[in-house]
C-alpha positions in Angstrom: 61.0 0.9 47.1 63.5 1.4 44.6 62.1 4.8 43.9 62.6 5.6 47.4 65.6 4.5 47.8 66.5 6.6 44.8 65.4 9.7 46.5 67.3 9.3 49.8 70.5 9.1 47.8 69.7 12.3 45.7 68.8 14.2 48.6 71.9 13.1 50.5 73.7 13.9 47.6 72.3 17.5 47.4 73.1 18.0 51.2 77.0 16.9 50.5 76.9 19.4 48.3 75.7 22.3 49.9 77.9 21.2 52.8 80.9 21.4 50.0 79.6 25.0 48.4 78.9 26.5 52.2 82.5 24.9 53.5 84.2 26.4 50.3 82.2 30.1 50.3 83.6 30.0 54.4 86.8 29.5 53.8 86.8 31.8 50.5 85.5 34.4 52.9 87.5 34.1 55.8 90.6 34.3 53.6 89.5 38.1 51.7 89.4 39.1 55.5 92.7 41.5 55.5 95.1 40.1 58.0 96.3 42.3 61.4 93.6 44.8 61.1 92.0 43.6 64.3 95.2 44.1 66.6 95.8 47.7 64.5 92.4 49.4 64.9 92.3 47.7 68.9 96.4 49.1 69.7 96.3 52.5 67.6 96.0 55.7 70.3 96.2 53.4 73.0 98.5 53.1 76.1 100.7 50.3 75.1 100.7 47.2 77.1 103.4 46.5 79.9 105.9 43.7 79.6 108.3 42.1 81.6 111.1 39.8 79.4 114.1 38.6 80.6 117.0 40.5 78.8 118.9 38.2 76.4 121.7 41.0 75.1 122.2 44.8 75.0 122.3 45.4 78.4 125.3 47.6 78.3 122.7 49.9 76.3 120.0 50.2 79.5 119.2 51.2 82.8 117.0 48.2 83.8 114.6 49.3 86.4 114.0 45.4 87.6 117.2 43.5 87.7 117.7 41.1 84.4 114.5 41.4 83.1 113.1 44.4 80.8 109.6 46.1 81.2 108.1 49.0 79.0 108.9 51.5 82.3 112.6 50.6 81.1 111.7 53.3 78.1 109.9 55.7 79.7 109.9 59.2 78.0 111.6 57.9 74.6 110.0 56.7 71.5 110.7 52.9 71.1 110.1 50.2 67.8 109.0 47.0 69.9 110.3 44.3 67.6 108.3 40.8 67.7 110.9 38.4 66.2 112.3 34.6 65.9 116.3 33.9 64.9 114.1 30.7 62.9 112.0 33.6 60.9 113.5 34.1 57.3 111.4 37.8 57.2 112.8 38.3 60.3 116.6 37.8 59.4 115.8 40.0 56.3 114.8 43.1 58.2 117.9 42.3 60.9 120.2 44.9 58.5 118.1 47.9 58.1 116.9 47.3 61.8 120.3 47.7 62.9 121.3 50.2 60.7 118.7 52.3 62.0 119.2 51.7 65.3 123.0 52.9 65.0 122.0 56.2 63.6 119.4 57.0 65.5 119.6 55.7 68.9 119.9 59.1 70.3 117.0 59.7 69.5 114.7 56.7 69.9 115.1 53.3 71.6 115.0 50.2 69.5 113.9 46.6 71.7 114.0 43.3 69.8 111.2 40.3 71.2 112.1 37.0 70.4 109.0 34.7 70.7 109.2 30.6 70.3 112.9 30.8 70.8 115.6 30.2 73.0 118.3 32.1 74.8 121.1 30.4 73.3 119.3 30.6 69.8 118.8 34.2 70.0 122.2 35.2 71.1 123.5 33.1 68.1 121.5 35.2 65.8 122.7 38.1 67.1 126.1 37.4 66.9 125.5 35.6 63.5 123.7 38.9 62.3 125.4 42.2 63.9 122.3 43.0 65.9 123.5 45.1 69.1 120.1 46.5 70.1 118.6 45.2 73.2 116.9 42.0 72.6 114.8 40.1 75.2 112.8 36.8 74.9 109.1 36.0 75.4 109.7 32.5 77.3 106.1 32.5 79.1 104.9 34.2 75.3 102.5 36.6 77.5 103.9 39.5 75.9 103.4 38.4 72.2 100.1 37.4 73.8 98.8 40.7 75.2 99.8 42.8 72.1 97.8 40.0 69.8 101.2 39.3 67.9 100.0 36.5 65.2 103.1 36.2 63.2 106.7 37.4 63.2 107.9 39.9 62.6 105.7 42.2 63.8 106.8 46.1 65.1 105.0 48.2 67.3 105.7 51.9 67.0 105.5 53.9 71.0 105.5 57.5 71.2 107.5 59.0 74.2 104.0 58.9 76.1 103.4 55.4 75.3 101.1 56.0 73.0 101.2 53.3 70.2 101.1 55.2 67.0 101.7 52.3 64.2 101.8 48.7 64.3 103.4 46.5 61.1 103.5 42.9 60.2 105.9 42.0 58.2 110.0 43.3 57.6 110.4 46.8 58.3 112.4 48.9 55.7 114.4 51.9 55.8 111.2 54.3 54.8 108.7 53.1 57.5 111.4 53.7 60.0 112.5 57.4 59.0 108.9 57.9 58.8 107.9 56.9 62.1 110.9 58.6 63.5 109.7 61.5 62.6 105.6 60.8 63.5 107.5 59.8 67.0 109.5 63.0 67.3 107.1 65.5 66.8 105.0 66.7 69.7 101.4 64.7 69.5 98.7 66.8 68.0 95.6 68.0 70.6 
């Protein structure tokens, strides 16, 4: 009996372990996986989604086509950096600068909309004012919009050609030389 009982405690034993090595290998596994490639490869060359956020600030810089609320129609015919973003997001805060800076200088030539996601109004506009930003900024109350473009962390930026085409998504702070670059990917004519 005692030899039985010997075995039964070996072989559970041996099956905690190989539960432990096939948990571990999992997890190992799932964690080489690079992050964001799925919502690249499935946005790239694509029509970008439609959206319809209620406008927080920047409203002196648009034409809204549906009262207080912003949509993609809103920047029709115009490049535009869709900016997924959260005034409680450090990485967010960091890019706020360059994003601005950019946005001054160039908003001739391309439009520049800020998303805030898991936020509030009041929060939002604080941030603003806190960090300089003048670019229109909505909020993702409902969260549909960070939904439907598969945002899984903020910041995230998608980059829209003038067709509304999405050319380039990034997670992660933009900085000066992904946004001249884009500018100019988003300014010249789209190759046949």
């Amino acid at each position: 009996m005692a030899s039985r009982s010997s075995w039964s405690e070996r072989l559970r034993s041996f099956a905690g372990f190989l539960f432990i090595v096939a948990t571990i290998a999992l997890l190992a596994w799932a964690l080489s996986q690079p992050s964001g490639q799925a919502p690249q490869a499935a946005f790239l060359g694509k029509k970008a989604l439609n959206f319809e956020v209620p406008l927080i600030s920047g409203s002196e810089h648009l034409e809204l086509s549906s009262g207080g609320k912003i949509t993609l129609a809103d920047f029709a015919g115009k490049p535009l950096i869709l900016n997924f973003w959260a005034s409680w997001c450090q990485s967010c805060a960091s890019e706020t600068k360059t994003m601005e800076e950019f946005w001054q200088a160039h908003k001739d030539k391309i439009a520049v909309l800020g998303i805030a996601v898991q936020d509030s109004g009041e929060a939002v506009r604080e941030f603003a004012a806190a960090n300089g930003k003048t670019f229109p900024l909505g909020l993702d109350k409902s969260g549909r919009a960070s939904v439907d473009y598969g945002v899984s962390g903020v910041p995230e930026t998608f980059f829209i050609d003038a067709r509304g085409i999405v050319r380039h998504k990034t997670s992660g702070p933009v900085d000066k030389k992904l946004l001249q670059r884009m500018l100019e990917q988003l300014s010249s004519p789209p190759s046949s």
